[in-house]
N, C-alpha and C positions, 0 to 999 in steps of 0.2 A: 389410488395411486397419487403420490406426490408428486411435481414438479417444481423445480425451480426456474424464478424469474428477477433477475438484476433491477431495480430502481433504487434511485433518489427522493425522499422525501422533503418536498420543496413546496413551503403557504399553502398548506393542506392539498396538495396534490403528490401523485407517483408520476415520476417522469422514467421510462421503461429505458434502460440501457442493454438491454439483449431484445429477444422475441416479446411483442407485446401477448400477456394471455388470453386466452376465448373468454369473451365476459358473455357469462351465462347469467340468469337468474336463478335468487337465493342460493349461490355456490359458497358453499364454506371454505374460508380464507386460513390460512395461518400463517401469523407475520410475527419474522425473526429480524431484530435490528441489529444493528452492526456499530456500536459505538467505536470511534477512533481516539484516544487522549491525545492532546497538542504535542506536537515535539518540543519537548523541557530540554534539549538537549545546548550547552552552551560552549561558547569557543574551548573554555575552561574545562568541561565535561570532555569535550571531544580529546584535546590534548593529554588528557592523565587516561582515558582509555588507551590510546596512543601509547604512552607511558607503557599502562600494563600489558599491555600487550607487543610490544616490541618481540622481536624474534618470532612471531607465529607463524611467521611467510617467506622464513628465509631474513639475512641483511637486505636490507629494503632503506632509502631513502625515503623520508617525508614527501619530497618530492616524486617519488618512484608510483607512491604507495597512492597521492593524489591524482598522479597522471592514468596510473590502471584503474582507483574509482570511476573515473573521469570516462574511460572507455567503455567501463558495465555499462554506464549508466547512458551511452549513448546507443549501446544495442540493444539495451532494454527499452529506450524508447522507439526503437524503429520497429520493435519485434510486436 
């Protein structure tokens, strides 16, 4: 049976962000990495997205459209 368990790999250690696992002897591991690329993303990028996409949500202000960003992203952090 597989499980999974959330960590960090951090100067050759796993730092456990959910349930730490039963650490048995000679238990076979399988380790799946998680690469993240940087956000490339620049004022310039963000604005001709912006651009292209105009109208997806209704007439919406810049301002409109940063103030409901602005709200996700503060129930997404509470949640």
């Amino acid at each position: 049976m597989l499980k999974s368990y959330e960590a960090i790999y951090k100067q050759g250690q796993l730092i456990w962000l959910t349930d730490t696992p039963p650490l048995l002897d000679d238990m076979p591991v399988k380790v799946v990495t998680h690469f993240e690329e940087p956000n490339q993303f620049t004022p310039q990028a963000v604005e001709t997205m912006l651009q292209r996409t105009a109208g997806a949500l209704g007439k919406l202000e810049r301002a409109d459209i940063d103030r409901q960003l602005r709200q996700m992203r503060t129930e997404w952090d509470r949640g």
